[in-house]
MIKEDO-502652 format. One record per residue: z, y, x of N, C-alpha, C in turn. Coordinates in steps of 0.001 Angstrom, whole numbers. Atoms other than C-alpha are relative to their C-alpha. Last residue first. Layout:
<nodes>
n.w_n.v_n.u_ca.w_ca.v_ca.u_c.w_c.v_c.u
Z_Y_X_Z_Y_X_Z_Y_X
...
</nodes>
This chain:
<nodes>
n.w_n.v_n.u_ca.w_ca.v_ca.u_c.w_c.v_c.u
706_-1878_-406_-281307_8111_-42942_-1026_-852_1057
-371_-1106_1329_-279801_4897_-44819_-547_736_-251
726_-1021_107_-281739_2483_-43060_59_851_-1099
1549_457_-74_-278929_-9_-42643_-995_721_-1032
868_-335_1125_-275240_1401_-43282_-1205_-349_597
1588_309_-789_-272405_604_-41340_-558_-727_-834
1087_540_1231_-268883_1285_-42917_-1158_500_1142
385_-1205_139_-265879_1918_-40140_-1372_-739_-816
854_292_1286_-262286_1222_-40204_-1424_663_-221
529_-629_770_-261007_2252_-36750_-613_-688_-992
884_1121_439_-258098_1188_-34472_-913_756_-1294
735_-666_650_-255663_2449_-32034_-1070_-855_-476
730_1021_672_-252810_925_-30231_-909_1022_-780
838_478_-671_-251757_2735_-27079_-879_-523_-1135
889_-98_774_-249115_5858_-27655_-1366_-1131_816
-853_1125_559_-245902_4282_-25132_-1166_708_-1418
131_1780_-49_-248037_5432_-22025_185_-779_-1555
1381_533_407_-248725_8944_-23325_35_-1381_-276
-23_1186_-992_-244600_9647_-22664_-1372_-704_-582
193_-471_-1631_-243908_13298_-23499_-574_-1315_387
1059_-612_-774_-244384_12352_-27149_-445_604_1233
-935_-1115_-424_-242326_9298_-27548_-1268_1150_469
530_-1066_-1627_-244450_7229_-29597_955_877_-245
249_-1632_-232_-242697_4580_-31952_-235_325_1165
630_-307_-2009_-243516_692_-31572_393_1582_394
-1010_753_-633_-241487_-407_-34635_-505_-143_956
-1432_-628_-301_-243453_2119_-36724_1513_-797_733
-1831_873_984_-246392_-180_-36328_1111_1022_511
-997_1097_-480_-249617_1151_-33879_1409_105_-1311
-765_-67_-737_-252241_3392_-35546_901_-1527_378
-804_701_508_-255229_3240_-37798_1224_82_1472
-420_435_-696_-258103_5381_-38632_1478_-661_123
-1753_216_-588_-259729_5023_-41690_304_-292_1371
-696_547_1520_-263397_4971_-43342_1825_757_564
-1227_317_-493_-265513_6573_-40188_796_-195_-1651
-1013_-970_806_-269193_6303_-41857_1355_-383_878
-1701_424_112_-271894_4899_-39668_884_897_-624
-355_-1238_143_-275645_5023_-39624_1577_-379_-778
-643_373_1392_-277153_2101_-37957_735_1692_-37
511_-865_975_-280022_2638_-35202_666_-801_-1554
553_1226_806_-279134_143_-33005_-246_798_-1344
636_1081_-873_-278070_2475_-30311_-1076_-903_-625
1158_-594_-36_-277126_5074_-32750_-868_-694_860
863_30_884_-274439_2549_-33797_-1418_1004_43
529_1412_501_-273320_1965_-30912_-908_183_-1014
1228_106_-829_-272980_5638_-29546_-1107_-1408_-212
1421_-263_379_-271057_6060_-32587_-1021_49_845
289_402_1474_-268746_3367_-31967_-1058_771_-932
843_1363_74_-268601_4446_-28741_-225_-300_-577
923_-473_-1111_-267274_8050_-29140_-1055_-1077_85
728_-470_1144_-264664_6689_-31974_-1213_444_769
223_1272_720_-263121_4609_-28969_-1129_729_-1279
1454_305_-733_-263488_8170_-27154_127_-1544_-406
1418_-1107_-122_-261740_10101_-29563_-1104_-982_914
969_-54_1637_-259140_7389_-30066_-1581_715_155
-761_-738_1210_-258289_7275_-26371_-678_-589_-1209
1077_-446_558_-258888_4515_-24121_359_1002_-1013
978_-780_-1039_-256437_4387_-20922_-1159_163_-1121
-255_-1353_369_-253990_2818_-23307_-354_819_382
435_-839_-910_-256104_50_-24319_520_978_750
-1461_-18_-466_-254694_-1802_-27165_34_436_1429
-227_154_-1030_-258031_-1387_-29183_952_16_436
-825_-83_-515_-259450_-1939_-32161_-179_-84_1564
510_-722_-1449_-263191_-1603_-34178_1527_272_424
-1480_-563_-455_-262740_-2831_-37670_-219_-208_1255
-399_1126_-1733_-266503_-3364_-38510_1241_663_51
-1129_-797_-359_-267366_-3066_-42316_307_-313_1352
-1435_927_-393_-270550_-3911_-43970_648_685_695
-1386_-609_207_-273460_-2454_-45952_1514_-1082_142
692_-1367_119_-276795_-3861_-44357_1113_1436_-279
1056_-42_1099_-274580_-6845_-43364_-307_1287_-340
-1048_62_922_-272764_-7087_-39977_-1102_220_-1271
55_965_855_-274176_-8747_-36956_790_82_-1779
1173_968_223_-275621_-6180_-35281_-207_-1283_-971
1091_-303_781_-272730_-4027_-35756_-874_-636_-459
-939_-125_1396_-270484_-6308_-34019_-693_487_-823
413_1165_859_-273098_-6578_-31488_805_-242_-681
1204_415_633_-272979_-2999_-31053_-635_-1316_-141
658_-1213_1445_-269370_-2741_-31071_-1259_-63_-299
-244_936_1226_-269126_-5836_-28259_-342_912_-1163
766_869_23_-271237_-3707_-25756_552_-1092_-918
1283_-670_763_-269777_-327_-26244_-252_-1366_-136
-413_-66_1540_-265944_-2236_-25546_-1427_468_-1285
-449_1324_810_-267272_-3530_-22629_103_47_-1068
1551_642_74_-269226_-482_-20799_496_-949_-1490
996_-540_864_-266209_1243_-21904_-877_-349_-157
-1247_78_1414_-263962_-1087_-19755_-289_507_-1237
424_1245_430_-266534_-856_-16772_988_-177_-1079
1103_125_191_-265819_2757_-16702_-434_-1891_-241
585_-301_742_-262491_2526_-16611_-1390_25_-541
1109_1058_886_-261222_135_-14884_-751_451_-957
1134_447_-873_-259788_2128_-12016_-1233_-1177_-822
1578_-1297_-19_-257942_3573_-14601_-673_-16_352
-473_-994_-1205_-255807_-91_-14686_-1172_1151_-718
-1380_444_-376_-255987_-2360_-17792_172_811_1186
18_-1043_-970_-259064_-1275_-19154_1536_-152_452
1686_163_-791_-260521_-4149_-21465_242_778_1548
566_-1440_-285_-256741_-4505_-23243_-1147_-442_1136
-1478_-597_-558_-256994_-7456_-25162_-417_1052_568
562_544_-1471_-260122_-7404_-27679_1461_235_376
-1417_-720_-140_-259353_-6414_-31588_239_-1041_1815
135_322_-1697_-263147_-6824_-32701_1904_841_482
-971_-329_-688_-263002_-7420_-36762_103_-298_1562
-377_697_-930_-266484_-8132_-38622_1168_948_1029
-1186_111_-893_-266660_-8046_-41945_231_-355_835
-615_-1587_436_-269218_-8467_-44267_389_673_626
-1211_716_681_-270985_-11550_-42319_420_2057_-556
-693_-1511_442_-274053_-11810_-40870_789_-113_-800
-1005_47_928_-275793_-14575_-38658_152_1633_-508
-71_-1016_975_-279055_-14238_-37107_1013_-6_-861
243_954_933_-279056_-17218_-34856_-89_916_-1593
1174_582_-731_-279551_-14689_-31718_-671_-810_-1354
991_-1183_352_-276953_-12243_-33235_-1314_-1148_59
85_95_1396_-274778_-15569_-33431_-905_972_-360
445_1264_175_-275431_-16554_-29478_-44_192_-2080
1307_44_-243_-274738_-12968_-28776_-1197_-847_-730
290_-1010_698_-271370_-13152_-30379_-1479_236_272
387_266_1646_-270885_-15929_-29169_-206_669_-895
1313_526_425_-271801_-14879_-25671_-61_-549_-1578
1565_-541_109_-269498_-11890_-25991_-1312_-990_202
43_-758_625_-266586_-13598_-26847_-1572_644_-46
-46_-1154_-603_-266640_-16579_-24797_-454_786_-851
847_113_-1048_-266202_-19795_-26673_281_1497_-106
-956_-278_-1697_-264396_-21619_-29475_-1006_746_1529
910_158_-1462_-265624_-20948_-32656_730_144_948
-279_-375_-1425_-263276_-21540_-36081_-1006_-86_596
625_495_-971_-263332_-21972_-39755_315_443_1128
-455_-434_-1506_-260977_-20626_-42564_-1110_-1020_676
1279_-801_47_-261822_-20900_-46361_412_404_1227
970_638_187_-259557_-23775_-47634_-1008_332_1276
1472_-906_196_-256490_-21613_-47604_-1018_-828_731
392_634_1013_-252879_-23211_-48518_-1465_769_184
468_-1238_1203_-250961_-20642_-46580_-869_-669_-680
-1634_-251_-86_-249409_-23367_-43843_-328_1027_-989
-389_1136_817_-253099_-24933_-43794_1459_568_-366
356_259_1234_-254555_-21772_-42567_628_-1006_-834
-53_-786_1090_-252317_-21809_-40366_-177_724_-945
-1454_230_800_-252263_-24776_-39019_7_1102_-786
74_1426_1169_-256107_-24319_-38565_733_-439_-525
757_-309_1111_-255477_-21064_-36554_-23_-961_-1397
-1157_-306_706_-252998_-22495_-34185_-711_283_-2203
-830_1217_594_-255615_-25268_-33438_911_802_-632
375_219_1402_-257465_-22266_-32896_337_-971_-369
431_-1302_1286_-255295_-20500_-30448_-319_-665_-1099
-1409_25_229_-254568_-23744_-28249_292_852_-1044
306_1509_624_-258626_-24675_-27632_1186_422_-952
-1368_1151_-224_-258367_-21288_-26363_-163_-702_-842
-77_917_-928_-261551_-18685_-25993_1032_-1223_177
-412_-114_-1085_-261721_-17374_-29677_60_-776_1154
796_271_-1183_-263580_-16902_-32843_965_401_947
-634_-569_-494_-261991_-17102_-36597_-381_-78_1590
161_788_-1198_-264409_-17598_-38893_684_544_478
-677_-264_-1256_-263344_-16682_-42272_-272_-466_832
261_961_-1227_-265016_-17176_-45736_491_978_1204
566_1479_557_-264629_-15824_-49732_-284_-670_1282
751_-555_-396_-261673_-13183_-48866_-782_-1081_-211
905_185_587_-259116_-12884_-50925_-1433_-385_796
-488_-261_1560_-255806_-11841_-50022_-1662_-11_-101
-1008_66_1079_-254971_-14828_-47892_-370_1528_-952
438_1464_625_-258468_-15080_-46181_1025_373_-708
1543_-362_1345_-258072_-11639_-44953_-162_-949_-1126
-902_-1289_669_-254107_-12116_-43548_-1576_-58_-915
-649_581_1094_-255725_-15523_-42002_483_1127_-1200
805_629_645_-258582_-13341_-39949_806_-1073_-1378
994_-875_694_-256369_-10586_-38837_-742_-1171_-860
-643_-1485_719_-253643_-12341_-37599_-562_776_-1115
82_-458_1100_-255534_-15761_-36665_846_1186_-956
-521_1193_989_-253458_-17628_-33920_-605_373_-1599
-1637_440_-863_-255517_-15622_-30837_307_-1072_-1593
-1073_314_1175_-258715_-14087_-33090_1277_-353_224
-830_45_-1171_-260650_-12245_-29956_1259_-216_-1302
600_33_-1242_-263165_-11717_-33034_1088_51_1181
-828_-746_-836_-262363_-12181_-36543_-125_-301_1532
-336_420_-1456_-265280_-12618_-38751_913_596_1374
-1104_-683_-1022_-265034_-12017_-42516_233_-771_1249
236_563_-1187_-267522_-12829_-45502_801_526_995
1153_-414_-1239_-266095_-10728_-48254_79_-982_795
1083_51_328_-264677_-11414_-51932_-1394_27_1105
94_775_1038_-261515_-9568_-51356_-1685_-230_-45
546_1597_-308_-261329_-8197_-47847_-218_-1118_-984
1446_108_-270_-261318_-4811_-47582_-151_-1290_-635
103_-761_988_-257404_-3972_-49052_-1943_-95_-530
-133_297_1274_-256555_-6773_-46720_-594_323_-1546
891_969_-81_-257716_-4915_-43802_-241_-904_-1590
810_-908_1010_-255145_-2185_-45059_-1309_-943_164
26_-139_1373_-252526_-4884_-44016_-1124_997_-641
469_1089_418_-254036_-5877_-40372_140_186_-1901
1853_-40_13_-254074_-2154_-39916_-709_-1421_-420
107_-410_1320_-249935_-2096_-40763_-1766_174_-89
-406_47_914_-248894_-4603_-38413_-988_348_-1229
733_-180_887_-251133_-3696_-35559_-237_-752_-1693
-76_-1033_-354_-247923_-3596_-33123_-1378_172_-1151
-1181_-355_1485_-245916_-7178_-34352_-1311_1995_-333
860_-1298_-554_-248774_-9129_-31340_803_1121_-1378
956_-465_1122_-247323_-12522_-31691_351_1670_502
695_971_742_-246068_-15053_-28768_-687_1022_-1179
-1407_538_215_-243076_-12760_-26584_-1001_-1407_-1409
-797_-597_-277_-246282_-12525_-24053_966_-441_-1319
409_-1207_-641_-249248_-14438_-25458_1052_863_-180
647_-1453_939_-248458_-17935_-26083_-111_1343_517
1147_-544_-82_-248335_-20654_-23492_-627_1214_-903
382_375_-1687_-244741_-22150_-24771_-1541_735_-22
-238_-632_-1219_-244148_-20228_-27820_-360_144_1534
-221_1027_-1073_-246985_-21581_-30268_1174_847_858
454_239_-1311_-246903_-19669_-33375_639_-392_818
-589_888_-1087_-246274_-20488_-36963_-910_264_1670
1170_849_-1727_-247901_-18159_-39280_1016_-689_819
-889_1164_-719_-247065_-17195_-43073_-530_-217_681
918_410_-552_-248658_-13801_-45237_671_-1356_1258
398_1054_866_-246809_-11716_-46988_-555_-883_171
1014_-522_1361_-248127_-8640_-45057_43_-1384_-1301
298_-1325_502_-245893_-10443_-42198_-1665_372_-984
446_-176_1284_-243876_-13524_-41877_-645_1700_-451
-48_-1284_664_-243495_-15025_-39075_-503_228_-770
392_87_2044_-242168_-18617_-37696_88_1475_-246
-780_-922_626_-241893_-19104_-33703_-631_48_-1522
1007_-817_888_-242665_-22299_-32253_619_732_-628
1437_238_273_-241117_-24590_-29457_-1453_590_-313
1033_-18_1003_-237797_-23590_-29628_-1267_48_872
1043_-736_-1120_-234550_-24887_-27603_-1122_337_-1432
1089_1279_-183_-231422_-24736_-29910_-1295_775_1153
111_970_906_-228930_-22045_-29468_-924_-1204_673
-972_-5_1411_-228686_-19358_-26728_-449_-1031_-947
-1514_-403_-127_-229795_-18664_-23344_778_-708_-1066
-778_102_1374_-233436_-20566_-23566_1520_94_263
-1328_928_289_-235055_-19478_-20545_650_-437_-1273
-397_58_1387_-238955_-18919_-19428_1275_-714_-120
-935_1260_910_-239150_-17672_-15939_190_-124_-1468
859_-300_1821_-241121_-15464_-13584_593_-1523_-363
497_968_-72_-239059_-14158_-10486_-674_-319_-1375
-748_441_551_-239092_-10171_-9833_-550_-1550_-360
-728_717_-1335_-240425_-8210_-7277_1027_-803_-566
-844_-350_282_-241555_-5459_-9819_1486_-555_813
102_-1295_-684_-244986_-5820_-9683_1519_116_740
275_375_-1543_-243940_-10152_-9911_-169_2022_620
-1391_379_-789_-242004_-8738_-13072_-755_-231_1408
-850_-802_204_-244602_-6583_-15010_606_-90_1171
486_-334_-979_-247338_-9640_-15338_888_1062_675
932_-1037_394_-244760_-10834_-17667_-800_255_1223
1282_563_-451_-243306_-14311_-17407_-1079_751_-223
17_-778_-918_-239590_-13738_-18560_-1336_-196_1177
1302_-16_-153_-239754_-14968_-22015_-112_593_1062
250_-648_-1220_-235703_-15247_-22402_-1477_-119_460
642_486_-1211_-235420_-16957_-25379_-467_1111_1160
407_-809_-1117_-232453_-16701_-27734_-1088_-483_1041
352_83_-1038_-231741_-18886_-30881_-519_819_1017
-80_1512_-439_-229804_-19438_-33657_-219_211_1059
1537_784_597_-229738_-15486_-34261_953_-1328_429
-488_1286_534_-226264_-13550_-34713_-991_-1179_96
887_1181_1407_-227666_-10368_-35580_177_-1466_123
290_-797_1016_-225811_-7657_-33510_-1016_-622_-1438
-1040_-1073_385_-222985_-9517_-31328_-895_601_-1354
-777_1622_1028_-225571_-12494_-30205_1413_874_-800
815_1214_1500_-228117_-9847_-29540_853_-841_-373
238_-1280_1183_-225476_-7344_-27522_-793_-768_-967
-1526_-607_1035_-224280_-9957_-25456_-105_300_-1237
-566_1211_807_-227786_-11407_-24278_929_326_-1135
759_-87_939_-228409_-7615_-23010_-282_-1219_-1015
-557_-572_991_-225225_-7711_-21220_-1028_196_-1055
-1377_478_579_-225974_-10907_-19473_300_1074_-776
773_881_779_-230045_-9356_-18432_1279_-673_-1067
-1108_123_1212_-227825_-5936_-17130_-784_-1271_-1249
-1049_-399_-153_-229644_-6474_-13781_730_148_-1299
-177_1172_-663_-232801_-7640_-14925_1982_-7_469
-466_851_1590_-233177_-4055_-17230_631_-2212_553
-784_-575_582_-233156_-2132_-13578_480_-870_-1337
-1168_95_-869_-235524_-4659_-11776_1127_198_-655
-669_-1118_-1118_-237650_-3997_-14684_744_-612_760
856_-306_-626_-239632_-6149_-17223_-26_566_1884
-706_-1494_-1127_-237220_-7592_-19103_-793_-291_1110
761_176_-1664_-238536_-9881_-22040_-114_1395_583
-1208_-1010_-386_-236154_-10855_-25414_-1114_-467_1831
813_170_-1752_-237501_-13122_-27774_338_981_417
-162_-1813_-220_-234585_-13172_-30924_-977_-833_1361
441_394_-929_-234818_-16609_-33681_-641_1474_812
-1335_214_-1112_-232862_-16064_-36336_-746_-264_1360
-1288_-81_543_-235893_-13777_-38347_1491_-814_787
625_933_439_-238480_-13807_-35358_836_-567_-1395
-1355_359_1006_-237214_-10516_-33804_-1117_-1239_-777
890_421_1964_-239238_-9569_-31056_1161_-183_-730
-795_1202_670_-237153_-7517_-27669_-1109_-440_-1350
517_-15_939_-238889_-5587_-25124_731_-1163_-644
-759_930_742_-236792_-3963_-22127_-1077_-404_-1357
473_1360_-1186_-238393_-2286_-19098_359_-1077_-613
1606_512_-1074_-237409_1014_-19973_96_-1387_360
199_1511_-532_-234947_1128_-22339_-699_-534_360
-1458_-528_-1084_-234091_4581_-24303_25_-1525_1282
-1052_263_841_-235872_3221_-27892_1262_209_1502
282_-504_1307_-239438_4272_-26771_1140_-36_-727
40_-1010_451_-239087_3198_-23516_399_1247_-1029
32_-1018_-1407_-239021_-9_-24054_510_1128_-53
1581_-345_-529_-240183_-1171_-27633_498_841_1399
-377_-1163_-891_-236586_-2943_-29117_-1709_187_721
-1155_-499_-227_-236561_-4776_-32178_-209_1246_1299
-171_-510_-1579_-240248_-5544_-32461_1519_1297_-422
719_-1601_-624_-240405_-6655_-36210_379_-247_1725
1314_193_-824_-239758_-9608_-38542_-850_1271_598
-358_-48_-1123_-236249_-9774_-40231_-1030_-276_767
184_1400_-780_-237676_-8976_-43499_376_210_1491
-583_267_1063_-237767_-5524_-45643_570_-2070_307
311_1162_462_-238974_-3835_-42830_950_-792_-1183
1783_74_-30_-238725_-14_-41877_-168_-1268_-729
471_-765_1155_-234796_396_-42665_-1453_-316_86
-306_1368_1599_-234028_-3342_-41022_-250_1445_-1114
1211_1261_221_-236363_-1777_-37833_303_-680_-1574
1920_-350_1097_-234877_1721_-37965_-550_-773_-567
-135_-1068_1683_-231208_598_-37982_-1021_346_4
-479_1180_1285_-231767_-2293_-35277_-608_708_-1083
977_336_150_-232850_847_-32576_117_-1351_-1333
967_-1006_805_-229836_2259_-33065_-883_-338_-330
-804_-491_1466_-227867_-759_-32627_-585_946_-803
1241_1168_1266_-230050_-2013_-29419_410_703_-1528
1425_-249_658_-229072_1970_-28333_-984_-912_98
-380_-1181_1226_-225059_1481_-28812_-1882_183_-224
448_234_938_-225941_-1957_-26699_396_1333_-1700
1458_907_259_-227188_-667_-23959_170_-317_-1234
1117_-1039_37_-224422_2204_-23608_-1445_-1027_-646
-645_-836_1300_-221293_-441_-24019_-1241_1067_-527
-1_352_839_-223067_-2287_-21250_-199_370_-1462
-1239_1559_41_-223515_92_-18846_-344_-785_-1601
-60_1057_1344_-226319_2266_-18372_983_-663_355
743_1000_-349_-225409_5410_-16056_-160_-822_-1404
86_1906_681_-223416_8190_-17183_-1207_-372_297
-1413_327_-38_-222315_11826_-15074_-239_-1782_-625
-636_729_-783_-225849_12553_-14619_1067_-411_330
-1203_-385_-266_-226549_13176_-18438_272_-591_1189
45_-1614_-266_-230189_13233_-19005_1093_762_291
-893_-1181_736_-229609_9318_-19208_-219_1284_933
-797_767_1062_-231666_6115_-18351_974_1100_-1044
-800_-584_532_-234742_7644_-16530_1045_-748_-810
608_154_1321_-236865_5158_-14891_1712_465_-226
-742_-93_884_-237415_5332_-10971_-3_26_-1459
-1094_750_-262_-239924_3871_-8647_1334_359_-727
-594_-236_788_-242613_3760_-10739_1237_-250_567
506_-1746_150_-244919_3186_-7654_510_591_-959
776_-132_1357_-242661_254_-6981_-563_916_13
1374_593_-1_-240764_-884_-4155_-1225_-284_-743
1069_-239_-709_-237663_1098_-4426_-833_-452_882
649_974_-1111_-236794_142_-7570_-1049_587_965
700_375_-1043_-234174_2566_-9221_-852_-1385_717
525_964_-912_-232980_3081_-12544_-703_241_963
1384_1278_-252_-232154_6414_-12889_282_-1227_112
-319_1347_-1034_-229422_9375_-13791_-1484_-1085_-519
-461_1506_679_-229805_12407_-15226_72_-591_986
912_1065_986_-231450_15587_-14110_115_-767_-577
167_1645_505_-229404_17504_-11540_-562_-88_-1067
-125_236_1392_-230232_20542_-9865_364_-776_-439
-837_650_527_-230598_20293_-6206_1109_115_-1669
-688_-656_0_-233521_22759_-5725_1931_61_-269
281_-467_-2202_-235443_19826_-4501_927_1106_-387
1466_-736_-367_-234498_18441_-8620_163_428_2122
53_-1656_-367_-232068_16121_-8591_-876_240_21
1436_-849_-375_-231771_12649_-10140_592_965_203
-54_-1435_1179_-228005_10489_-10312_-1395_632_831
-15_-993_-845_-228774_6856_-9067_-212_1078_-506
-35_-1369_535_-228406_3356_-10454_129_1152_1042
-662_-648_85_-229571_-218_-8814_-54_1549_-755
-1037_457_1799_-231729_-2448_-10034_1011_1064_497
618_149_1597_-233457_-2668_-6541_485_-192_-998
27_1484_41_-231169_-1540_-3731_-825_-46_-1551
-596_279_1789_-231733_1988_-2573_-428_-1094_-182
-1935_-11_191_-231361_2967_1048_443_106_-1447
-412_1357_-594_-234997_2063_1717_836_-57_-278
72_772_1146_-236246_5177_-1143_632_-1498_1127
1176_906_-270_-235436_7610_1759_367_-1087_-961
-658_1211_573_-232868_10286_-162_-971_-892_607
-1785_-284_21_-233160_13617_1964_485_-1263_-701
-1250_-692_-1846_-236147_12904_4266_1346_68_-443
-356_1131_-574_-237515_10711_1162_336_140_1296
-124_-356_-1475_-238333_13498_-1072_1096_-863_648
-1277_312_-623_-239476_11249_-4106_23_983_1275
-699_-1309_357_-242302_12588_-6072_1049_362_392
214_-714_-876_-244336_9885_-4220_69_1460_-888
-809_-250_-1287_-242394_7531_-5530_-389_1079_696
607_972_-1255_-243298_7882_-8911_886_487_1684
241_-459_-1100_-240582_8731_-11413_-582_-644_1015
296_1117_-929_-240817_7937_-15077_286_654_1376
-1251_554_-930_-238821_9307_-18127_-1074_-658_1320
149_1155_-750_-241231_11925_-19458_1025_-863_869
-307_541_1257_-240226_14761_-22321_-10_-1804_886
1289_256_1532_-241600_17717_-20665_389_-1290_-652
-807_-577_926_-238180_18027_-18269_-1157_569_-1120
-1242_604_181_-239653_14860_-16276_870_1008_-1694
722_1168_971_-243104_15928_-16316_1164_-181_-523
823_-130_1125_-241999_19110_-14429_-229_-593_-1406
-934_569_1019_-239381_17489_-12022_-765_676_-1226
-29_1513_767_-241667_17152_-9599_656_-26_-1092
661_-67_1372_-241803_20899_-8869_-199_-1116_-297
-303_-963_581_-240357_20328_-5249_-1446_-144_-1165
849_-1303_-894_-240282_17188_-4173_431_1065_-848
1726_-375_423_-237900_14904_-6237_338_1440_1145
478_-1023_4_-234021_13552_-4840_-1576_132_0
1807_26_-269_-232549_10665_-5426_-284_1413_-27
656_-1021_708_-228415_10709_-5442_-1550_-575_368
777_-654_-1488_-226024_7862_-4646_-1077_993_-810
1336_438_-579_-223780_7492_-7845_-844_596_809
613_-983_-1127_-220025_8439_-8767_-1319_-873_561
490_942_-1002_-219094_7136_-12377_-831_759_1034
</nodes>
């Protein structure tokens, strides 16, 4: 297949042949390819300035990402037949990793498919395209799900912040089967019903899988407050393997109603709720002197651009030490983030700046990663984001 060319500055192609699929625009030399004379979604074989070739791209050029690698082979583009050989691959990790049809089928990137995220809800497939490029083959990416598992139902969740960058319309569709309502998952053993309509992106968060399970391992017998709780992940998973009380604290009326179903949908007594702004209730409970064993802070991301950085650290220091504040002489704070502008090192950075703040003396227990059904590509920082720390705080140890 013969495709218009793009051409990078000189030495742009650096990142590219380190392991990175992205191309900003202003790597583009746009005297020999001007990014106007490319239609959004369309394909285009890369060159280096020394006209080399590179692969082939998605193109949108009206993006600061204006290309996204699809193949290192410029002779093939994505077609169909190509998309769905690598949903197929990607399948075979998720049904070897899980023992249940309940994972993040496809993670972008990370599985050859920029701009593509698929859930898996056992028959029930969410499916949200981000890209110009992935918008364009939206009918062959239907195909390939009703070809490779057969669900009841398909929903097109197309209502990412992603798409308006991206010059794209924002729509929720139901392609395939019945309409749904509420998705049904099942992870660490553990049963939740969440809301689709108004839920948070494809509705459940699959990526701090395996940190909500070592949580578990804490939680017999302990007081346990989950903080930026959404339908209860962290805080029902505690309660179910033991835990003697749960508050689950968040801003949405819609969240903790989920919460309360599902506590009730796991038979657990020992669940409560607060509705209100994170950091004043958290204030408002330092104030009333609460303390609880266990307190879990798993915030959305705080730093959503770089330009947010610094105020984004302020944020995350300033819940950690009233997390601390409110935890018992020997208690546990699980300290997350989905950040990808925060590293580990400097999430672990705050956490001890917190605690020297408030003069607690902190042990690091466990750090914790994102779900093998998010894999990091290692040229590509972006697709490493979830990080999370287990950490014991001690009252006047030293």
């Amino acid at each position: 297949m013969k495709f218009p060319v793009l051409y990078l500055r000189k030495g742009a192609e650096r990142r590219l042949r380190a392991g990175h699929l992205w191309v900003y625009s202003n790597e583009v030399d746009t005297q020999r390819s001007p990014l106007a004379g490319f239609e959004s979604g369309s394909q285009a074989e890369l060159r280096s300035s020394q006209d080399k070739p590179l692969g082939t791209v998605f193109v949108n050029p009206n993006t600061l990402i204006c290309g996204r690698l699809i193949s290192r082979d410029p002779a093939h583009g994505m077609t169909a037949q190509r998309l769905t050989h690598r949903m197929e691959m990607a399948l075979s990790l998720r049904e070897r990793l899980f023992p249940e049809p309940f994972y993040r089928w496809v993670f972008g990137d990370s599985d050859g498919l920029s701009g593509l995220v698929i859930d898996r809800f056992a028959d029930v497939v969410v499916v949200q395209i981000s890209t110009a490029g992935m918008e364009v083959m939206k009918e062959a990416i239907v195909r390939a799900v009703q070809r490779l598992v057969h669900p009841k139902a398909i929903v097109l969740k197309n209502d990412g912040k992603m798409r308006q960058v991206e010059g794209l319309a924002s729509y929720v569709e139901h392609v395939d089967g019945v309409p749904v309502d509420s998705l049904q998952v099942r992870e660490n053993g553990v049963d939740f019903e969440v809301p689709l309509a108004g839920g948070q992106k494809t509705g459940w968060f699959y990526d701090h899988r395996m940190n909500r399970q070592r949580l578990q391992a804490y939680a017999p017998g302990k007081r346990v407050l989950d903080v930026f709780s959404y339908v209860g992940g962290w805080g029902i998973q505690a309660a179910a393997a033991g835990a003697s009380h749960v508050t689950c604290l968040d801003s949405s009326t819609q969240a903790l109603d989920a919460v309360h179903h599902n506590a009730e949908l796991n038979r657990l007594a020992n669940v409560e709720s607060i509705e209100g702004d994170a950091f004043e209730a958290l204030k408002a409970l330092c104030d009333e002197k609460e303390k609880y064993d266990i307190v879990v802070l798993d915030p959305p991301a705080l730093i959503p651009r770089r330009r947010d950085q610094k105020a984004g650290e302020q944020a995350y220091a300033r819940l950690n030490q009233l997390a601390l504040r409110l935890l018992e002489r020997d208690g546990l704070l699980v300290s997350a983030s989905c950040s990808m502008h925060l590293s580990q090192e400097k999430l672990i950075d705050i956490i001890r700046g917190s605690g020297r703040k408030i003069d607690r003396f902190v042990q690091l227990l466990e750090q914790g990663h994102q779900a093998p059904d998010h894999p990091v590509v290692p040229g590509i920082p972006e697709t490493d984001y979830i990080k999370s720390c287990f950490v014991r705080s001690l009252t006047g140890f030293l």
